[in-house]
C-alpha positions as CSV (number, residue, x, y, z in Angstrom):
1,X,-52.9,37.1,-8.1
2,X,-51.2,37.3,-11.3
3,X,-47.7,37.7,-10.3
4,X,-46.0,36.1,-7.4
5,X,-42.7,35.7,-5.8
6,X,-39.7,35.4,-6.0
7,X,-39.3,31.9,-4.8
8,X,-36.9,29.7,-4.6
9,X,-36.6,27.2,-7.8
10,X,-34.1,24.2,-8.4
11,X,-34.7,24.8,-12.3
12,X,-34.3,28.9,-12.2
13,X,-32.7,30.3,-9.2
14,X,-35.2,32.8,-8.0
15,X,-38.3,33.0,-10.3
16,X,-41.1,35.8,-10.1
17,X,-44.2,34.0,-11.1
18,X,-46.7,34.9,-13.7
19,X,-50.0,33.4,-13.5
20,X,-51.7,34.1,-17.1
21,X,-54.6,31.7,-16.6
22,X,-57.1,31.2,-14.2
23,X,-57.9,28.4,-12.3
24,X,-58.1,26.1,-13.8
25,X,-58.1,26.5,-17.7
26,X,-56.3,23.4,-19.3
27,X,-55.9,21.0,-22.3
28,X,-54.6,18.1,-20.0
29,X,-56.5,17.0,-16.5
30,X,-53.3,15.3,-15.6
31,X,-53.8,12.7,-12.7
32,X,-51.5,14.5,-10.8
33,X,-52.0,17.8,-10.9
34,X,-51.3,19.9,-8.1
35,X,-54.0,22.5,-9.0
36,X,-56.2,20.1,-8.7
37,X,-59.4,18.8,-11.6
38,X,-59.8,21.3,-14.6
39,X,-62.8,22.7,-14.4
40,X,-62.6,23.9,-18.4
41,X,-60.9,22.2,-20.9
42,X,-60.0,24.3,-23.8
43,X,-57.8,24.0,-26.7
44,X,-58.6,27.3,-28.6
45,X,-56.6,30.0,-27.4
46,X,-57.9,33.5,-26.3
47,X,-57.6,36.5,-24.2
48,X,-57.5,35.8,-20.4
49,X,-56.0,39.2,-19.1
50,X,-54.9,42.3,-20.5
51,X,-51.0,42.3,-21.0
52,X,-50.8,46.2,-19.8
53,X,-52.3,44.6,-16.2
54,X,-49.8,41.3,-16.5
55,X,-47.2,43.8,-16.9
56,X,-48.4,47.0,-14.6
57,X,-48.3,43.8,-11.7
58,X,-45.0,42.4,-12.5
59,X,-43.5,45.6,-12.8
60,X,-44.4,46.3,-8.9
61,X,-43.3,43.1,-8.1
62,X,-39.8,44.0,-9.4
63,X,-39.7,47.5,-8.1
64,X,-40.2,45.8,-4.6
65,X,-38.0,42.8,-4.8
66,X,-35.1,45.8,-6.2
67,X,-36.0,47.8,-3.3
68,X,-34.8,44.7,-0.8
69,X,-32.2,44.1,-3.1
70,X,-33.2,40.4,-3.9
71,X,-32.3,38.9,-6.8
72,X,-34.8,37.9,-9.9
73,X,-33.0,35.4,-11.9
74,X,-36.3,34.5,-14.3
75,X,-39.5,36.0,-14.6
76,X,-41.4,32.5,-15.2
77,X,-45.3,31.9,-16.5
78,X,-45.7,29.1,-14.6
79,X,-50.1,29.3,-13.9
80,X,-53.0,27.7,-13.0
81,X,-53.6,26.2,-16.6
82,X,-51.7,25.8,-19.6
83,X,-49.7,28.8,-20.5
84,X,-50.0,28.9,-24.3
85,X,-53.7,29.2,-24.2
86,X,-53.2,33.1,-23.9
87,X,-53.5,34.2,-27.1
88,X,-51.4,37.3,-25.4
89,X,-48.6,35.6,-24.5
90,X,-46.4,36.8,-27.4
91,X,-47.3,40.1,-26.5
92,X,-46.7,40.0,-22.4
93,X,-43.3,38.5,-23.3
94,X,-42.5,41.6,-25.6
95,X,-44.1,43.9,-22.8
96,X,-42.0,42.2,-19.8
97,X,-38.7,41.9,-22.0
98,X,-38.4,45.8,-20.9
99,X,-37.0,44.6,-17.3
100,X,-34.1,42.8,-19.1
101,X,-34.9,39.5,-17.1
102,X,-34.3,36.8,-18.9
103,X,-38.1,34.8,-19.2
104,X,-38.9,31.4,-18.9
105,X,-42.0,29.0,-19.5
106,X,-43.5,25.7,-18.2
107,X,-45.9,24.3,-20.6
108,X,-47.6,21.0,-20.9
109,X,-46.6,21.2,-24.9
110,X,-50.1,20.3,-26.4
111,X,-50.4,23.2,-28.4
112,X,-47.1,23.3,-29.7
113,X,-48.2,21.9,-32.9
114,X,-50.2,25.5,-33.4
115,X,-47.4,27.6,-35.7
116,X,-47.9,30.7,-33.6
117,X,-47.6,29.1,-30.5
118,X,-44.1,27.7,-31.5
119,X,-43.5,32.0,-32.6
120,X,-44.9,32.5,-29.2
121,X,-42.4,30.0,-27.3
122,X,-38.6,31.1,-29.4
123,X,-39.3,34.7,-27.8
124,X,-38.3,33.0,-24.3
125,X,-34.9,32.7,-23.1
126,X,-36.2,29.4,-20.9
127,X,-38.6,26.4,-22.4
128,X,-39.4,23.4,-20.0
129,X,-41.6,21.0,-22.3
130,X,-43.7,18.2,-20.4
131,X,-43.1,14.8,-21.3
132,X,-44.7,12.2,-19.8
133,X,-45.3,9.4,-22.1
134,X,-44.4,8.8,-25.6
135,X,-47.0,6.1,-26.2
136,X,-50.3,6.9,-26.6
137,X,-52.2,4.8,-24.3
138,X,-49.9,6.1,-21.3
139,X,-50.3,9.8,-22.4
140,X,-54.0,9.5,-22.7
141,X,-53.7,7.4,-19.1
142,X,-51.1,10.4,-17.2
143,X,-52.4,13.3,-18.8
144,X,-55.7,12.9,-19.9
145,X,-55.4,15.4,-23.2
146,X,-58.6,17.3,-25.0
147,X,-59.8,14.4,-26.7
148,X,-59.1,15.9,-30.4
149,X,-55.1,16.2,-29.5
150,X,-52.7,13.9,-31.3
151,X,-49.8,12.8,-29.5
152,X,-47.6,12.4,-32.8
153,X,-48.5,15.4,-33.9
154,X,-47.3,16.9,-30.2
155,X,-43.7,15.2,-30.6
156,X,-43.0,16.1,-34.0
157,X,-43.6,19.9,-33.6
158,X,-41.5,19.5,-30.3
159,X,-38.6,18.4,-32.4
160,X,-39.4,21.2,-35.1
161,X,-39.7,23.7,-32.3
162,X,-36.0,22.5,-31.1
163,X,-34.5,23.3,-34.1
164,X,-34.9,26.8,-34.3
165,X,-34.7,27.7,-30.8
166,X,-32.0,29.1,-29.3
167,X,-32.5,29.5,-25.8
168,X,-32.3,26.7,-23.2
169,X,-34.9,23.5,-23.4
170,X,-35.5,21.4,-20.9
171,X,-38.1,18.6,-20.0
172,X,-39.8,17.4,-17.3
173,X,-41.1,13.6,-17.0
174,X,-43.6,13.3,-14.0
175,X,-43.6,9.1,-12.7
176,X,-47.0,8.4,-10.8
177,X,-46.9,5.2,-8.6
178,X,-49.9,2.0,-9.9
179,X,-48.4,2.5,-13.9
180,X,-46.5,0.2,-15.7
181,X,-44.3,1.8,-17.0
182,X,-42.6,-1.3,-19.2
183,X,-40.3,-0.4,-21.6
184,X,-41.7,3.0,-21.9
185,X,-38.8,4.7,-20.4
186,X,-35.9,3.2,-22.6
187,X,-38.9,4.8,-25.1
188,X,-39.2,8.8,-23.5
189,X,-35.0,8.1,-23.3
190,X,-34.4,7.6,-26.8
191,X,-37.2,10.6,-27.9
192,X,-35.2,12.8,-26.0
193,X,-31.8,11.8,-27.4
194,X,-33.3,13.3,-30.1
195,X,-34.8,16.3,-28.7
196,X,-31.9,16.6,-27.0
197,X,-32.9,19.0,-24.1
198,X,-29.8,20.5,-21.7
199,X,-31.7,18.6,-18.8
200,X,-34.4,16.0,-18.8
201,X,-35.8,16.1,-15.1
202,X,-37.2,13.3,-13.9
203,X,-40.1,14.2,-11.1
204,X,-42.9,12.9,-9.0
205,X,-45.9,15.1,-7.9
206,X,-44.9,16.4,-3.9
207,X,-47.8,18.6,-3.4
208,X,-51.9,16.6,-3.4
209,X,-52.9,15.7,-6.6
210,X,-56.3,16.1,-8.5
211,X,-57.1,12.5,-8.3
212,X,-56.6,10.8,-4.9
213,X,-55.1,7.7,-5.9
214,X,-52.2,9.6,-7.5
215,X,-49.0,8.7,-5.4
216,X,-45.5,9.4,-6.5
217,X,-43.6,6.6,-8.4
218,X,-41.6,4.6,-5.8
219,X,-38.4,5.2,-5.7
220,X,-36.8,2.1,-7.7
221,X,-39.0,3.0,-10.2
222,X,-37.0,6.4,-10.2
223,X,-33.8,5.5,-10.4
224,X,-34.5,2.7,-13.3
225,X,-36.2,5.6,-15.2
226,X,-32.4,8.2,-14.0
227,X,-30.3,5.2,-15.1
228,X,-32.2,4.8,-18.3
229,X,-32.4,8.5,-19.2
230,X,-28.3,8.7,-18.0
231,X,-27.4,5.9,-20.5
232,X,-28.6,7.3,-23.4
233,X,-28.5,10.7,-22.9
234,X,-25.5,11.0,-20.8
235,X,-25.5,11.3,-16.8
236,X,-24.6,15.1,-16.7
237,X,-28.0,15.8,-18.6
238,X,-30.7,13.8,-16.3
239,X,-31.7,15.6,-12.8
240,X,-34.0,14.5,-10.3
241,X,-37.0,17.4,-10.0
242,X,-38.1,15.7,-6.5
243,X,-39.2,18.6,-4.3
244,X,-36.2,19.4,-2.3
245,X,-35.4,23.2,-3.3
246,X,-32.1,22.5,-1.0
247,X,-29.0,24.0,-2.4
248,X,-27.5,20.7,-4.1
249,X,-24.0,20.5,-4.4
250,X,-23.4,23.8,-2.1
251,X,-21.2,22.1,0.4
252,X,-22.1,23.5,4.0
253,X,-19.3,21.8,5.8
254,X,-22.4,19.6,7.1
255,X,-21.9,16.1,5.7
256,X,-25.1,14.7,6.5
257,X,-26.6,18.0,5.1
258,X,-24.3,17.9,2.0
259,X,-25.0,14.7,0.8
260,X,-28.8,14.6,1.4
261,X,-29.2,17.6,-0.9
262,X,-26.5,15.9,-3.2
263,X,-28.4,12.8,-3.3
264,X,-32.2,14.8,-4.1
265,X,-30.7,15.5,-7.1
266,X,-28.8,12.2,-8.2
267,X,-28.2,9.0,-6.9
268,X,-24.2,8.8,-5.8
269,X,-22.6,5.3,-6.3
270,X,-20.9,3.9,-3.3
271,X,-17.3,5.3,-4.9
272,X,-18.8,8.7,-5.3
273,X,-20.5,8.3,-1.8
274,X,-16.4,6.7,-0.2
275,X,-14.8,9.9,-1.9
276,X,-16.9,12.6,-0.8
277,X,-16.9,11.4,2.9
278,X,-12.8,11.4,2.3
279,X,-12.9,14.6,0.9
280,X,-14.9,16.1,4.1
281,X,-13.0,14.1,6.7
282,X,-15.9,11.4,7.5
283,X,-16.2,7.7,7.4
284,X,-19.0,5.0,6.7
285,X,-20.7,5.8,9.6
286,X,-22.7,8.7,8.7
287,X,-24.3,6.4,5.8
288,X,-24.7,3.8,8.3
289,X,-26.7,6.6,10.5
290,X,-28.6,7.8,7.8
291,X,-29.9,4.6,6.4
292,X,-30.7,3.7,9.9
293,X,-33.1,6.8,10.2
294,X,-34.1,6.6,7.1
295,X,-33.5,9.6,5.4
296,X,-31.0,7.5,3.1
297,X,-32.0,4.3,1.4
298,X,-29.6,2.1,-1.0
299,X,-31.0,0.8,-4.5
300,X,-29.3,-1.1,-6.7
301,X,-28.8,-1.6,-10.5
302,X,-26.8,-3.4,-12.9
303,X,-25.1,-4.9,-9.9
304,X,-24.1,-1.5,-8.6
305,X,-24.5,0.3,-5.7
306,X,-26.5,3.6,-5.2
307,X,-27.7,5.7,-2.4
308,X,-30.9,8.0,-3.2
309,X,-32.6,10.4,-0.1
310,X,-36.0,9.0,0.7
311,X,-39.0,10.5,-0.9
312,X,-40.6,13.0,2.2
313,X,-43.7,11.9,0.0
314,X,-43.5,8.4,0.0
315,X,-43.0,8.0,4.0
């Protein structure tokens, strides 16, 4: 199926999917991919299928979603590989512009270093560049890149790609559980500062990953890495990505609701958590209750108090 959807998405609204590669076609074999092992690793790009077909499909796909009046806020490649492998890709973009959608990508960035890849990536409206590790014995750990890819090579063209784009950029930084991390966050943090994406997301695989001892990153080990990323890049630019697609900050009149979905996406400190139970005409106790079920848990850092929702995946 080469276009999907649309489905719900935290990063895009509603996104109609493009799958431009088959399974599984990739330059990483991250740990925790969701697709599960690559079966080819490539880094040479070439033709997978013909952009007439990749647009024939997603045109039907829009003429039905139209026809029940939903809404298609992106047209995103998001496939079972790497993306930029498609030597087509800067073609399908100029073929699926037509529809006046704006389009998005989700690439693992290895190739970015290729000239006409970077060509290939300003025609998007929507970039979301992987970054998982700065230091190369972690990348080569998390992702497990094509063994001729240089790491330095991927950051620098990142940054060069940055400069001459003009749509929105943002990143995604997956934390697997069994890694030391060390000071390697403080490290991603202060490569983004310069990068500077509109969000960094910080997320943890939810769906079974290709190696079984994968697990996602506990959850102090998350909010070190949001209170990191917030310190140097600024609190309004870091994001949870931690599989709840729930509305966040769409206030139901629900309070428990409200400040699960509020708390998926950032951790609240204890004022924040006291003013929005004000606000909606509650009191400590629905804290109390949620803490006590679980669905809540308190963390703490720098002598503060924060209250993250419990990772579904790590119960």
């Amino acid at each position: 199926m080469i276009a999907f959807g649309p489905v719900p998405s935290r990063r895009l609204g509603r996104s109609l999917g493009v799958n431009n590669i088959p399974d599984k076609v990739c330059s990483f074999a991250c740990v925790y991919c969701q697709i599960g092992k690559t079966l080819r690793m490539e880094l040479e790009r070439r033709p997978f299928y013909e952009p007439e077909l990749i647009f024939q499909e997603v045109k039907e796909k829009v003429e039905e979603a139209l026809a029940r009046n939903e809404r298609i806020d992106y047209i995103t490649f998001v496939p079972d590989g790497e993306p930029t492998l498609d030597i087509n890709l800067g073609r399908e973009v100029e073929l699926l512009k037509t529809f006046g959608i704006p389009l998005a990508i989700l690439t693992n960035s290895s190739l970015i270093w290729r000239e006409d890849v970077r060509e290939d990536l300003l025609k998007f409206d929507f970039v979301s560049l992987k970054v998982d590790a700065v230091s190369e014995p972690l990348w080569r750990r998390i992702n497990r890149p094509h063994k001729s890819l240089s790491l330095e090579k991927i950051l620098e063209s990142m940054l060069e790609f940055r400069k001459d784009f003009r749509g929105k950029v943002v990143t995604e930084t997956m934390l697997v559980d069994e890694i030391d991390y060390g000071d390697e966050f403080e490290k991603i943090a202060e490569f983004l500062k310069e990068l500077k994406p509109d969000k960094a997301y910080i997320a943890i695989p939810t769906r079974p990953p290709a190696e079984p001892w994968v697990k996602p990153a506990k959850e102090e080990v998350i909010h070190r890495a949001y209170q990191i990323f917030s310190e140097i890049l600024g609190e309004e630019r870091v994001e949870y990505l931690i599989g709840y697609e729930g509305n966040a900050f769409a206030f139901t009149g629900n309070v428990e609701e409200d400040l699960l979905s509020i708390t998926a996406v950032h951790p609240m400190r204890e004022e924040a958590v006291r003013e929005f139970l004000e606000k909606a005409n509650a009191d400590w106790s629905v804290v109390e209750k949620l803490l006590k079920e679980g669905t809540l848990i308190e963390l703490e850092y720098n002598g503060r108090k924060f209250y993250m929702r419990k990772l579904k995946s790590r119960e």
